[in-house]
Every structure is written in C-alpha cells, then in structure tokens.
Biopython code that builds the backbone (N, CA, C, O; Angstrom):
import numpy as np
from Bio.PDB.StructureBuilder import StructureBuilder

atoms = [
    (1, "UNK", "N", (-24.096, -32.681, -16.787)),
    (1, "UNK", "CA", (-25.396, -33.022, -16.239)),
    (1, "UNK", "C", (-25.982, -34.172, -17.051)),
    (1, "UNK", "O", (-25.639, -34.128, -18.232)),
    (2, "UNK", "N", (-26.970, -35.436, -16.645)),
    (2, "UNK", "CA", (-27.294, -35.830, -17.030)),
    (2, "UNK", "C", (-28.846, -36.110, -17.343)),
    (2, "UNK", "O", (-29.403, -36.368, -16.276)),
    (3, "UNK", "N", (-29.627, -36.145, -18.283)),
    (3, "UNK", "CA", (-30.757, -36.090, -19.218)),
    (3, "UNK", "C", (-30.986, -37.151, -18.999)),
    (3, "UNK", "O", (-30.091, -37.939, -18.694)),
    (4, "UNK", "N", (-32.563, -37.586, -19.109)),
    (4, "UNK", "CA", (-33.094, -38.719, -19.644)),
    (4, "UNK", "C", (-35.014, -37.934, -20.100)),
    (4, "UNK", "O", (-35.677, -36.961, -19.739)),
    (5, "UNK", "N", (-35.224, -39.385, -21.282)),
    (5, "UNK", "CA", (-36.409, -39.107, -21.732)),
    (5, "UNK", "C", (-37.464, -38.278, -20.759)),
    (5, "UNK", "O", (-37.406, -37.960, -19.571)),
    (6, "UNK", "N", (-38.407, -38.080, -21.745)),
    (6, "UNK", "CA", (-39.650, -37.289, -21.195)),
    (6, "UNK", "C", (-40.887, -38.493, -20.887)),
    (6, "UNK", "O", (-41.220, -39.232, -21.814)),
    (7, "UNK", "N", (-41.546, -38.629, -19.495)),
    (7, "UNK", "CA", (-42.172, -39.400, -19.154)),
    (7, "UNK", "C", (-43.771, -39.153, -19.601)),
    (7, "UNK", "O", (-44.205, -38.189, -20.231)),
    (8, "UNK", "N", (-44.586, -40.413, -19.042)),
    (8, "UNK", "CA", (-46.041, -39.608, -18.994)),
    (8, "UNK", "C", (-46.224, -38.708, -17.510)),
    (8, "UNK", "O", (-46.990, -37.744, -17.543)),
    (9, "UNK", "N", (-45.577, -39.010, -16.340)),
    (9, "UNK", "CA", (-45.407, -38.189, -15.021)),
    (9, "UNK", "C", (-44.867, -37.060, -15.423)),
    (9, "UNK", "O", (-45.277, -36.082, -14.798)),
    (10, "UNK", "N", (-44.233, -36.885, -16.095)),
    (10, "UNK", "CA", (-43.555, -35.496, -17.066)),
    (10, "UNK", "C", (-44.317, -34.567, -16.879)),
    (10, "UNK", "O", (-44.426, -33.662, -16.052)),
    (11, "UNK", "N", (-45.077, -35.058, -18.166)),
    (11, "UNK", "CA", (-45.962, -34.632, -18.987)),
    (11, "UNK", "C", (-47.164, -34.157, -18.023)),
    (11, "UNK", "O", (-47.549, -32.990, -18.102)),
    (12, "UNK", "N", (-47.740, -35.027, -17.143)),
    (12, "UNK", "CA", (-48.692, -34.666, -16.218)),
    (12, "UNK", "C", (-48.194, -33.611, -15.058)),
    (12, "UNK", "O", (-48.991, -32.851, -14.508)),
    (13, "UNK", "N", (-46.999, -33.638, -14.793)),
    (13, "UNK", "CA", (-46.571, -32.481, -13.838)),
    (13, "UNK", "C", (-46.524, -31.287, -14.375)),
    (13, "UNK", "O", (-47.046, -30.388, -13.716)),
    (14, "UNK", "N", (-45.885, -30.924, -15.729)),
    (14, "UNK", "CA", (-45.930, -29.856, -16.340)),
    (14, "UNK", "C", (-47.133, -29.163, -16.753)),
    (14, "UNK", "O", (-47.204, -27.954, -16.978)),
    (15, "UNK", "N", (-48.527, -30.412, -16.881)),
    (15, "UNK", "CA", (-50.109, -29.709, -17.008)),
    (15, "UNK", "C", (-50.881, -29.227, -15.823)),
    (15, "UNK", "O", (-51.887, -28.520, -15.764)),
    (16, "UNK", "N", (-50.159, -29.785, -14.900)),
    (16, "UNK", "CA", (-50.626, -29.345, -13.174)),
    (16, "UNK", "C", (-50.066, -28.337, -13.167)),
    (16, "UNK", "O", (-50.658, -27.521, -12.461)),
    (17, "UNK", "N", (-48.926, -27.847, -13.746)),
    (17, "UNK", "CA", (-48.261, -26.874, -13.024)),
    (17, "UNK", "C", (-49.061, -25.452, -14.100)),
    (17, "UNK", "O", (-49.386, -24.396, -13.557)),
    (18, "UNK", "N", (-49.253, -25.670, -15.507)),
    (18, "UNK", "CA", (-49.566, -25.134, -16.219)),
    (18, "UNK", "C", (-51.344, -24.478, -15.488)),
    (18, "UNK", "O", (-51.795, -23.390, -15.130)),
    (19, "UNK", "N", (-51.724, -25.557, -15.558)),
    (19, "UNK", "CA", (-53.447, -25.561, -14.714)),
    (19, "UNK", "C", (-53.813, -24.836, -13.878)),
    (19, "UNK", "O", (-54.885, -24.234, -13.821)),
    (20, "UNK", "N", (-52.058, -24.827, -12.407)),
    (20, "UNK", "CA", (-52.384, -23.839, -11.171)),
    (20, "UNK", "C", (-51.689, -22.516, -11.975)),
    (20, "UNK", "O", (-51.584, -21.401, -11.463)),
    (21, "UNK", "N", (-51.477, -22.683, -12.616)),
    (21, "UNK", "CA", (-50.815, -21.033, -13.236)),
    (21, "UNK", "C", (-51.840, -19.950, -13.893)),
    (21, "UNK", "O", (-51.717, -18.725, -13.905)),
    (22, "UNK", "N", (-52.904, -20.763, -14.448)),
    (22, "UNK", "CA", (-53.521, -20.542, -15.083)),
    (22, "UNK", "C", (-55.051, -20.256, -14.346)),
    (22, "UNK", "O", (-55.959, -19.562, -14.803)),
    (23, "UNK", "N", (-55.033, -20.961, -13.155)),
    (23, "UNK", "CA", (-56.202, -21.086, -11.927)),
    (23, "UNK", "C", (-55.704, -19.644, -11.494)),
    (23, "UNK", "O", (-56.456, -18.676, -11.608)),
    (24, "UNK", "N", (-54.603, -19.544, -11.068)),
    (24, "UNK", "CA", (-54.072, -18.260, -10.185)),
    (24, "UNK", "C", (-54.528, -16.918, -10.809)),
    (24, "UNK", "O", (-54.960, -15.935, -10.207)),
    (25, "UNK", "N", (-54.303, -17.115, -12.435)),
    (25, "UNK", "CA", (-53.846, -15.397, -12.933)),
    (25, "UNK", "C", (-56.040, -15.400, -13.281)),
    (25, "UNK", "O", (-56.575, -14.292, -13.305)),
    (26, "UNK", "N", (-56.990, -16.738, -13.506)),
    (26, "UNK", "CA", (-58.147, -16.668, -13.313)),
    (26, "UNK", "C", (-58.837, -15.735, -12.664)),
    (26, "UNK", "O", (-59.401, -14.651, -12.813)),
    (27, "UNK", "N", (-58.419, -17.087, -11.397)),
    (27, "UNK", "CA", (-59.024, -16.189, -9.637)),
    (27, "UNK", "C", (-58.638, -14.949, -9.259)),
    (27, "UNK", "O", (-59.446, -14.262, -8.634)),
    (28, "UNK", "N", (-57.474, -14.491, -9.535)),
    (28, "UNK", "CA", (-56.839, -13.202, -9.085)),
    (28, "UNK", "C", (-57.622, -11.653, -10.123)),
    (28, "UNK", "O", (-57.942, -10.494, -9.859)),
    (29, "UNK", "N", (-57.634, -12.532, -11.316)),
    (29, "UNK", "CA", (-58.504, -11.742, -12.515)),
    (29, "UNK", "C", (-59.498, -11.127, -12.214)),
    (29, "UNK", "O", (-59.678, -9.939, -12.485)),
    (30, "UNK", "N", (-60.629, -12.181, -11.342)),
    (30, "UNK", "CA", (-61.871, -11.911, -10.642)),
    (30, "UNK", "C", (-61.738, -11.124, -9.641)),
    (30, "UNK", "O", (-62.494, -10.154, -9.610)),
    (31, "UNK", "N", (-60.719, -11.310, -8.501)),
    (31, "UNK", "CA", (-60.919, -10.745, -7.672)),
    (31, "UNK", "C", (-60.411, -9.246, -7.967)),
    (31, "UNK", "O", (-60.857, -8.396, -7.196)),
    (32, "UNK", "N", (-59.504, -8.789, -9.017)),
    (32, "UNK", "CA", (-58.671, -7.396, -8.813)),
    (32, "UNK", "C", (-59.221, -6.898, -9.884)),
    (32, "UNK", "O", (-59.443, -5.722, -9.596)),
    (33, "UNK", "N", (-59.554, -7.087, -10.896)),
    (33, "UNK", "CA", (-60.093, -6.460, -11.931)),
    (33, "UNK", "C", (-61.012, -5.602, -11.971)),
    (33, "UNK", "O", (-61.049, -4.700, -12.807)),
    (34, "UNK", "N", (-61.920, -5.796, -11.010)),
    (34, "UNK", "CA", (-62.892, -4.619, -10.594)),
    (34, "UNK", "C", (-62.620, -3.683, -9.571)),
    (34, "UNK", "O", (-63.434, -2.805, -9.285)),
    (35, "UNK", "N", (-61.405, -3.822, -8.934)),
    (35, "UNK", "CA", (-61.169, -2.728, -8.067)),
    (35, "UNK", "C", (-60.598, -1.709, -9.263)),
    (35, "UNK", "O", (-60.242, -0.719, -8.622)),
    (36, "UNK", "N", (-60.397, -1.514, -10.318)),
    (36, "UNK", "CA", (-60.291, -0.645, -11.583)),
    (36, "UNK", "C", (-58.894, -0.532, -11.535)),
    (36, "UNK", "O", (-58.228, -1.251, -10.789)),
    (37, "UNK", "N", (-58.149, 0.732, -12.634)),
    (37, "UNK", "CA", (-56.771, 0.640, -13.103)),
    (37, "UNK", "C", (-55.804, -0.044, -11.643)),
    (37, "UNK", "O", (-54.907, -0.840, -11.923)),
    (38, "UNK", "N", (-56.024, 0.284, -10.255)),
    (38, "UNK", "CA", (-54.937, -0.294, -9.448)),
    (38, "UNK", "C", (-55.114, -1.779, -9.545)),
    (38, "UNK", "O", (-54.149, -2.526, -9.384)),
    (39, "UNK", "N", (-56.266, -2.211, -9.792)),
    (39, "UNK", "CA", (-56.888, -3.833, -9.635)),
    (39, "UNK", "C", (-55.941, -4.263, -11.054)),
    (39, "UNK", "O", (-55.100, -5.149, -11.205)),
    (40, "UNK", "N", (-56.296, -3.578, -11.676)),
    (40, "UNK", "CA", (-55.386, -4.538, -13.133)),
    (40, "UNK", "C", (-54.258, -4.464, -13.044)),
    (40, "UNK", "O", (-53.585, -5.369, -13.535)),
    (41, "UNK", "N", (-53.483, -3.130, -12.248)),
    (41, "UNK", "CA", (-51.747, -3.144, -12.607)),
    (41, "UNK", "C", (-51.545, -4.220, -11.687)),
    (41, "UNK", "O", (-50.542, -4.866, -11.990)),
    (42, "UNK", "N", (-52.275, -4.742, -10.434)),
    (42, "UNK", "CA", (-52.120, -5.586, -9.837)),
    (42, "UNK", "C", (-52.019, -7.136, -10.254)),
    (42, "UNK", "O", (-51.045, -7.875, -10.110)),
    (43, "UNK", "N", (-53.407, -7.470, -10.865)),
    (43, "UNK", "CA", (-53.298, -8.436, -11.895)),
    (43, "UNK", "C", (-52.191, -8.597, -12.614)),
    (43, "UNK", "O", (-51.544, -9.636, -12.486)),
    (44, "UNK", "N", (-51.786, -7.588, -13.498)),
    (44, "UNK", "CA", (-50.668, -7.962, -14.394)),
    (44, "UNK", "C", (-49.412, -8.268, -13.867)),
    (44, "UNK", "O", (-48.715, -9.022, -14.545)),
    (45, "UNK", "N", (-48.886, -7.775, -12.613)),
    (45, "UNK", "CA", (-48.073, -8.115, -11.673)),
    (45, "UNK", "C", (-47.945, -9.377, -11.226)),
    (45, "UNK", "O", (-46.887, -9.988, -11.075)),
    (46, "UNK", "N", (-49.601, -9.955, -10.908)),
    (46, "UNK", "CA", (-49.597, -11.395, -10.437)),
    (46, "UNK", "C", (-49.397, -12.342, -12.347)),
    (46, "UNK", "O", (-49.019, -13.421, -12.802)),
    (47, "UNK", "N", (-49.695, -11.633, -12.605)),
    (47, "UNK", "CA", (-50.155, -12.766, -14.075)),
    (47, "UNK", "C", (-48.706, -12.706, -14.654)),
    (47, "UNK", "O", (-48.309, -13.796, -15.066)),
    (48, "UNK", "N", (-47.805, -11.634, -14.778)),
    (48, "UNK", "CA", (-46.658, -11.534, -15.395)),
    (48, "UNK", "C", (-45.753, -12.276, -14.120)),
    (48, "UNK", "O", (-45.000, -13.030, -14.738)),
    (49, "UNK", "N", (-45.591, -12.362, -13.320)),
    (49, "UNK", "CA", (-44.644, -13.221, -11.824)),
    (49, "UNK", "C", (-45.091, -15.094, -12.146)),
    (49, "UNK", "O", (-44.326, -16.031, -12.373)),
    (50, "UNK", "N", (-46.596, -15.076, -12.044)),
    (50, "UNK", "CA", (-46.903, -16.573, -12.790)),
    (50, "UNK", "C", (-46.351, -17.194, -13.474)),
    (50, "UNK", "O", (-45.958, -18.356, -13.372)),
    (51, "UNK", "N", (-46.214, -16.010, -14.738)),
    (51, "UNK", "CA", (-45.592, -17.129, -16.190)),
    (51, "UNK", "C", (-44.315, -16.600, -15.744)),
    (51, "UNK", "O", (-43.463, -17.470, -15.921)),
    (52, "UNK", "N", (-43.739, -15.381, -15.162)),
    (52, "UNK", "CA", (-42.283, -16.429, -15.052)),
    (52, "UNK", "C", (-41.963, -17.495, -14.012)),
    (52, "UNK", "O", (-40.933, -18.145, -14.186)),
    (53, "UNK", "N", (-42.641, -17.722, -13.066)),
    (53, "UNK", "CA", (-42.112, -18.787, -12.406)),
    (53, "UNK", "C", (-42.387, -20.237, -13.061)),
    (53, "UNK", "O", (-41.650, -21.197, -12.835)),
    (54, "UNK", "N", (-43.783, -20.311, -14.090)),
    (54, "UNK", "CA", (-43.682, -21.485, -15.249)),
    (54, "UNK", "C", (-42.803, -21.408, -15.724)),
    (54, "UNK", "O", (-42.071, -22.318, -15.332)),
    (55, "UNK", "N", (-42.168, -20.585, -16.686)),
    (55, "UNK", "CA", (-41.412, -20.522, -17.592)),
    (55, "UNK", "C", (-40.127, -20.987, -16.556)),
    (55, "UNK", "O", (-39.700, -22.041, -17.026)),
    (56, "UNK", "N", (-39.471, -20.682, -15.537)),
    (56, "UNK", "CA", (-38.330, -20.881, -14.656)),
    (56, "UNK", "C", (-37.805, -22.084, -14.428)),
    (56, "UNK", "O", (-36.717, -22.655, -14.503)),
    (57, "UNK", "N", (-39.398, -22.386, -13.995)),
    (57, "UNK", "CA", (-39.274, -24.097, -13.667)),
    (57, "UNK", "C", (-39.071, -24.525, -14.757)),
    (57, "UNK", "O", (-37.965, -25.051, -14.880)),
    (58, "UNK", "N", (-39.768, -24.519, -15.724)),
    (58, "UNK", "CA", (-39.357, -25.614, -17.494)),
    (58, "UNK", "C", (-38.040, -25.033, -17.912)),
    (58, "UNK", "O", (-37.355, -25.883, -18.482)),
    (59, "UNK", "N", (-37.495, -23.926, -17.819)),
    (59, "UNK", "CA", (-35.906, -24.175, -18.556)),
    (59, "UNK", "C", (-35.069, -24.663, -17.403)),
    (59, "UNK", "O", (-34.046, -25.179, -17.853)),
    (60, "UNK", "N", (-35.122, -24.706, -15.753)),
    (60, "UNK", "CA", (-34.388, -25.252, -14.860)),
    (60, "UNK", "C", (-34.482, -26.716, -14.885)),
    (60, "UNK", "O", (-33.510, -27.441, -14.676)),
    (61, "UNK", "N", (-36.063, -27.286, -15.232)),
    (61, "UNK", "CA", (-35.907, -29.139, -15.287)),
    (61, "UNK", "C", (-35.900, -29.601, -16.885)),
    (61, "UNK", "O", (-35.971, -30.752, -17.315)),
    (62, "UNK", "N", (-35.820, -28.670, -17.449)),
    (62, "UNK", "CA", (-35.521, -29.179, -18.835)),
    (62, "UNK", "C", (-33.881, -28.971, -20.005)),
    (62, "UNK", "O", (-33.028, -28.117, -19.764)),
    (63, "UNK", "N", (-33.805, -29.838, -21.060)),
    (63, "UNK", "CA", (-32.571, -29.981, -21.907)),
    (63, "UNK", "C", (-33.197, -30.467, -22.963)),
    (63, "UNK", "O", (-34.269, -31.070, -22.999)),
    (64, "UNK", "N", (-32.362, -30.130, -23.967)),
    (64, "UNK", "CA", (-32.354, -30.343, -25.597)),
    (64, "UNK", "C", (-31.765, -31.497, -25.998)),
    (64, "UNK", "O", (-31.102, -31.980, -25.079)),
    (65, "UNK", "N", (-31.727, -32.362, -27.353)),
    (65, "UNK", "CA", (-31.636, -32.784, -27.937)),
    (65, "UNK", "C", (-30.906, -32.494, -29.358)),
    (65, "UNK", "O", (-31.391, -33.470, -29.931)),
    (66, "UNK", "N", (-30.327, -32.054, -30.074)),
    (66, "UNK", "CA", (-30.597, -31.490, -31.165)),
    (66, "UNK", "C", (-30.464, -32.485, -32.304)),
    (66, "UNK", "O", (-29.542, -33.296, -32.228)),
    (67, "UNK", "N", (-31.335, -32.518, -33.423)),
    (67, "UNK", "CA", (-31.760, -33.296, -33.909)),
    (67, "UNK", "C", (-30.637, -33.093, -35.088)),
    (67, "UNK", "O", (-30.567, -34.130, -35.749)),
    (68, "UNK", "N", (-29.928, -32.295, -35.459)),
    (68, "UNK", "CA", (-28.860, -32.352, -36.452)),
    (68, "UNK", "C", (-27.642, -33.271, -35.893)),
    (68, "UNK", "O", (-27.199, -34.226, -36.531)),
    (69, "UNK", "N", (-27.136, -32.849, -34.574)),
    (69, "UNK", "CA", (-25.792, -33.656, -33.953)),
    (69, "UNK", "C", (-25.976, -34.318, -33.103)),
    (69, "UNK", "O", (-25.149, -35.222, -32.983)),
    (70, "UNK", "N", (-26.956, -34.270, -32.207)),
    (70, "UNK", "CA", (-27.318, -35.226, -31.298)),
    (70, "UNK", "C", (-27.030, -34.514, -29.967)),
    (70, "UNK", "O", (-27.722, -34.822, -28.997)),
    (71, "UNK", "N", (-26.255, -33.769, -29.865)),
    (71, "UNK", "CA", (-25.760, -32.490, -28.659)),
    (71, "UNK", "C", (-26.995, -32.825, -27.672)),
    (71, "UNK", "O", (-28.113, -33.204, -28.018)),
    (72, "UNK", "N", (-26.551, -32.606, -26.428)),
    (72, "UNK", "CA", (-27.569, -32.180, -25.517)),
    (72, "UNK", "C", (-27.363, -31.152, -24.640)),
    (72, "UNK", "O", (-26.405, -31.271, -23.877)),
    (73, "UNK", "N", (-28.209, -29.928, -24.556)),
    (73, "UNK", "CA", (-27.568, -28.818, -23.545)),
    (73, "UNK", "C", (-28.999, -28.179, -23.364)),
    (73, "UNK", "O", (-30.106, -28.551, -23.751)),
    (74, "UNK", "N", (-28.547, -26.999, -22.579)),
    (74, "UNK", "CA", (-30.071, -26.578, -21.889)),
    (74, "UNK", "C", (-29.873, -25.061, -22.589)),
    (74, "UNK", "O", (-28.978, -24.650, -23.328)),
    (75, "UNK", "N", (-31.119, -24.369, -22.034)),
    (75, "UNK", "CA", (-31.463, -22.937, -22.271)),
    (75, "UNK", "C", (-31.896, -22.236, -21.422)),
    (75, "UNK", "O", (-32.574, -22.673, -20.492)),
    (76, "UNK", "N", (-31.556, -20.876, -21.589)),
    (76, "UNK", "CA", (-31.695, -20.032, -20.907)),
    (76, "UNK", "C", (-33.603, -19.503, -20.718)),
    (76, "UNK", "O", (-34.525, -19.471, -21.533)),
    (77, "UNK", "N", (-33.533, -19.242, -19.592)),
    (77, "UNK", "CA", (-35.353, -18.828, -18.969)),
    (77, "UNK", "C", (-35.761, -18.025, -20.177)),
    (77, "UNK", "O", (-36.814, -18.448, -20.655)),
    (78, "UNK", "N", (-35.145, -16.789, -20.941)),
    (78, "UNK", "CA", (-35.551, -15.858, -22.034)),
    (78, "UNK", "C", (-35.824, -16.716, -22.912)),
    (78, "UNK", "O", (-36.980, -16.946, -23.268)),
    (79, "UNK", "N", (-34.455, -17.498, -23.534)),
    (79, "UNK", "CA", (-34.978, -18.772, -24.370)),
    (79, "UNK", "C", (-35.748, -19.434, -24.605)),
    (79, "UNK", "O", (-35.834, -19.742, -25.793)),
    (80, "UNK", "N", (-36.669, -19.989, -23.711)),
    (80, "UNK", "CA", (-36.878, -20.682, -23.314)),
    (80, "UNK", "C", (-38.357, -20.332, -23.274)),
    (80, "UNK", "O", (-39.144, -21.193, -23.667)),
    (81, "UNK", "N", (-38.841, -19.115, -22.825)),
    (81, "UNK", "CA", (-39.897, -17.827, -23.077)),
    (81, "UNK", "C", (-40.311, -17.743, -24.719)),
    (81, "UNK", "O", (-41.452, -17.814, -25.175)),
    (82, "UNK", "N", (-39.365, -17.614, -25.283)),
    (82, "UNK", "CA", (-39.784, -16.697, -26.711)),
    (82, "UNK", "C", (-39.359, -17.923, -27.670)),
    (82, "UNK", "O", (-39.932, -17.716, -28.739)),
    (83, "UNK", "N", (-38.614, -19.092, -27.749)),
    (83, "UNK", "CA", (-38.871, -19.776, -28.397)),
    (83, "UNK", "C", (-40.447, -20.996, -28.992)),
    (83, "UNK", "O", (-41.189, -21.434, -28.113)),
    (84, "UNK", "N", (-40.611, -21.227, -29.942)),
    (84, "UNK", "CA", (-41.343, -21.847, -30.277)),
    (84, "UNK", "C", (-41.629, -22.926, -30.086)),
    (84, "UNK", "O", (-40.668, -23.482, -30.618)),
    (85, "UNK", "N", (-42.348, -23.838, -29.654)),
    (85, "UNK", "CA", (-42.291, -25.145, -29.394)),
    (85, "UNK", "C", (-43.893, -25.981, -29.913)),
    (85, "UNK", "O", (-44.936, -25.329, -29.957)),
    (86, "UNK", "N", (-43.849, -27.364, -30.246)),
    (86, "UNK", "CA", (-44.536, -28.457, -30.697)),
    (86, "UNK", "C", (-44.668, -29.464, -29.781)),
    (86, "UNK", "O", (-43.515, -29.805, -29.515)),
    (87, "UNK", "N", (-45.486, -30.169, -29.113)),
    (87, "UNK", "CA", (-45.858, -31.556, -28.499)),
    (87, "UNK", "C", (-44.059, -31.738, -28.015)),
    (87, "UNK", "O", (-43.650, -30.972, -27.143)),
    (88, "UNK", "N", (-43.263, -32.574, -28.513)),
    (88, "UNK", "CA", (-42.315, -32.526, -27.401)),
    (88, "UNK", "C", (-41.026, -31.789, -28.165)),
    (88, "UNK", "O", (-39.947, -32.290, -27.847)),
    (89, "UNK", "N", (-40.965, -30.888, -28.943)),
    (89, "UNK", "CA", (-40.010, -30.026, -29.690)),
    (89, "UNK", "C", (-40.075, -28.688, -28.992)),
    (89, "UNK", "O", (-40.912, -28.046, -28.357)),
    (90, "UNK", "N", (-38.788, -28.545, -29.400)),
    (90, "UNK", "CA", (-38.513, -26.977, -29.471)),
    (90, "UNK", "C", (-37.726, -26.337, -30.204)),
    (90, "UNK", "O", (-36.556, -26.697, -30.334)),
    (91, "UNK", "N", (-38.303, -25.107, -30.909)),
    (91, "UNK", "CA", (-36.735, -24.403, -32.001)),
    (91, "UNK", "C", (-35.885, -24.005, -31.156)),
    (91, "UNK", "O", (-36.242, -23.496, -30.094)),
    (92, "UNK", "N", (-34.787, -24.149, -31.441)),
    (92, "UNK", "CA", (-33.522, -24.166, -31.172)),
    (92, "UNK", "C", (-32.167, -23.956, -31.546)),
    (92, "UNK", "O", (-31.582, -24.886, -32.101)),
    (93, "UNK", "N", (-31.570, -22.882, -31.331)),
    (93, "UNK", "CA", (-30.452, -22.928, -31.787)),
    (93, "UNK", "C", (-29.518, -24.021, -31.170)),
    (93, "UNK", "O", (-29.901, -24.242, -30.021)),
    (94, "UNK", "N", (-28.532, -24.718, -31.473)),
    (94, "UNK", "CA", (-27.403, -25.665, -31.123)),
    (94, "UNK", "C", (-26.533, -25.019, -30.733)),
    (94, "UNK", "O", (-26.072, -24.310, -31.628)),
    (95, "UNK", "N", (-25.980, -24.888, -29.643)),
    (95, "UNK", "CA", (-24.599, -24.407, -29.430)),
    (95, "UNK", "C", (-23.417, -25.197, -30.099)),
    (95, "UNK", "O", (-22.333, -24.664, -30.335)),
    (96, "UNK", "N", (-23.732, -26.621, -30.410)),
    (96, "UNK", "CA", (-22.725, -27.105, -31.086)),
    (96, "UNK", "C", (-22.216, -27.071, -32.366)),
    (96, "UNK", "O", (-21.067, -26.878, -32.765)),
    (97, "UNK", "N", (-23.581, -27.359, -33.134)),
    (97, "UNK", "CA", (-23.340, -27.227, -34.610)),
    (97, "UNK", "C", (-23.872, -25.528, -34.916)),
    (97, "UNK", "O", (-23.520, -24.843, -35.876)),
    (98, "UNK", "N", (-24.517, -25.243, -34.146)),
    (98, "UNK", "CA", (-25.223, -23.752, -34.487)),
    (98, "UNK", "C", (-26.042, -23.593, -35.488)),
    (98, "UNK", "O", (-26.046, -22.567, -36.169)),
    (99, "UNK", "N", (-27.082, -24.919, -35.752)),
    (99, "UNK", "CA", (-28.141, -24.885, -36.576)),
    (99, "UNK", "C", (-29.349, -24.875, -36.043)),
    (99, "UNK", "O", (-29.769, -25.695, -35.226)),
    (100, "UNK", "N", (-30.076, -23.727, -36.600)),
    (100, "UNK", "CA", (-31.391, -23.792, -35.831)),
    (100, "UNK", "C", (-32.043, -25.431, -36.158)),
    (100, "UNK", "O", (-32.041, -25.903, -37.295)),
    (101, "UNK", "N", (-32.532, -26.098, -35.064)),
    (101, "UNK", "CA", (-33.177, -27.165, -35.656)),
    (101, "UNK", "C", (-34.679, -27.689, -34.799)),
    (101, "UNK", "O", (-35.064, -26.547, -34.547)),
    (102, "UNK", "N", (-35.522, -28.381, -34.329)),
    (102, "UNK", "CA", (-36.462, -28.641, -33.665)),
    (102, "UNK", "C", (-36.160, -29.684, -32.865)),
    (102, "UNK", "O", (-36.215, -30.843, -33.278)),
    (103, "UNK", "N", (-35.832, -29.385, -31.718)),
    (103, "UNK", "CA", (-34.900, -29.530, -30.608)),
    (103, "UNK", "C", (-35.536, -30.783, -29.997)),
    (103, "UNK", "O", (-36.686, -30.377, -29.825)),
    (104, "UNK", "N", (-35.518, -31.925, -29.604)),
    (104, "UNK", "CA", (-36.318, -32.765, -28.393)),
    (104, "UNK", "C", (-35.869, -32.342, -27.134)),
    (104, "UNK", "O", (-34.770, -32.005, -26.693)),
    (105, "UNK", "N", (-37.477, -32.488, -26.468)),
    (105, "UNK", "CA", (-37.180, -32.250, -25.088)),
    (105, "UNK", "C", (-36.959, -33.180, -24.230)),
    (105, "UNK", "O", (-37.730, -34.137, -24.157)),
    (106, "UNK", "N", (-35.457, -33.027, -23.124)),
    (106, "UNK", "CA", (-35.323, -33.972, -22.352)),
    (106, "UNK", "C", (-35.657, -33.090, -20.943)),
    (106, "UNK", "O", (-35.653, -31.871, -20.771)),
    (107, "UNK", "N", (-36.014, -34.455, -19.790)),
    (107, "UNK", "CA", (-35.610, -33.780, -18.565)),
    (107, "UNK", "C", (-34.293, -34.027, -17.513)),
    (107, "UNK", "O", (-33.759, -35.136, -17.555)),
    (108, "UNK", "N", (-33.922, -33.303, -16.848)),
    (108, "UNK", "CA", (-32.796, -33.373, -16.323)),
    (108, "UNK", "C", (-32.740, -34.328, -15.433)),
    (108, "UNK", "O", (-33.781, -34.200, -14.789)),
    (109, "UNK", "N", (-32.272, -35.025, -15.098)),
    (109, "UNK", "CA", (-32.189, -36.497, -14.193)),
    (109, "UNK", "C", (-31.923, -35.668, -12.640)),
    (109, "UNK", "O", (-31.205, -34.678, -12.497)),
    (110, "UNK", "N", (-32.576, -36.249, -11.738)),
    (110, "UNK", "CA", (-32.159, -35.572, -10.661)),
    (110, "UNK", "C", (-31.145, -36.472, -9.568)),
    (110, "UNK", "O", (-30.710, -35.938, -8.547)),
]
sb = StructureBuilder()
sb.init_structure("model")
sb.init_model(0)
sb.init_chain("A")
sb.init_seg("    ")
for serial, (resi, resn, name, xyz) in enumerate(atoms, 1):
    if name == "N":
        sb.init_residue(resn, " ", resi, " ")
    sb.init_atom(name, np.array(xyz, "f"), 0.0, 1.0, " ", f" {name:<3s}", serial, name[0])
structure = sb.get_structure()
C-alpha cells in the first residue's frame, strides 16, 4: 500500500469527523439521559458505537512511520484505540525493528 504525508485537509477532516462524533454522543446525551437507567444504557450504546466508528475510520485511513527504521505499516482498530498519541505521533510498536518508538502519522493514498 502506498502512504503519503499528512495534509492541512487531513487534519480538517479528522476535526469534522471528531466534532460530529462528539455533536452526536452531546445531542443524544440530552435527549436519553432523562428517560433514566434505560436512557443512559442507551446513551452508552450510542456513545460507545461513535468512538468506534472514529476510531475505525483513523486506523483504516491511517499508517506509521517509524522513526527508528523508517518502516511504514498500519495498525490495528484496538491499537489504534489504546495507544497514545501527540499532534502528529503515535506510540508504537514497529513490526520491523520491534522498538517501541513515536510513530509519524501517514495517510493512506487512495
């Protein structure tokens, strides 16, 4: 597969997408939260389905860098979840060299 840099359109698609994710689990907050315990298991249903379909989309259009070998490869949605990340980094293990290192983020060329 092939990678290229991270844009400012990137960057702005991933805060739109972040924004309606974040609008959704809001509005839905308001509306179900007061129908009491069924209103919240509901909520958490919508709010937990949200962040994974964020999280889905960023490890499906995104790839690594690794800053020890230069490797580029992608990660898995869990990965991808529970790892740590900085402005355009991410920790990372390497499948190549197998050093954790602070990964750059690329996106996948379509």
């Amino acid at each position: 597969m092939r990678y290229r840099d991270v844009t400012t359109r990137d960057w702005l698609k991933a805060g739109l997408y972040i924004a309606l994710t974040i609008g959704t689990m809001v509005v839905t907050m308001i509306l179900l939260i007061p129908l009491g315990p069924v209103g919240i298991a509901a909520w958490l249903g919508v709010a937990s389905g949200s962040m994974y379909l964020l999280v889905r989309w960023h490890a499906h259009s995104t790839a690594y860098r690794c800053s020890g070998c230069g490797s580029e490869f992608e990660i898995s949605v869990l990965t991808d979840f529970v790892s740590p990340h900085w402005g355009g980094k991410k920790y990372v293990r390497c499948p190549e060299c197998g050093r954790r290192e602070w990964a750059t983020i690329l996106m996948q060329a379509s």
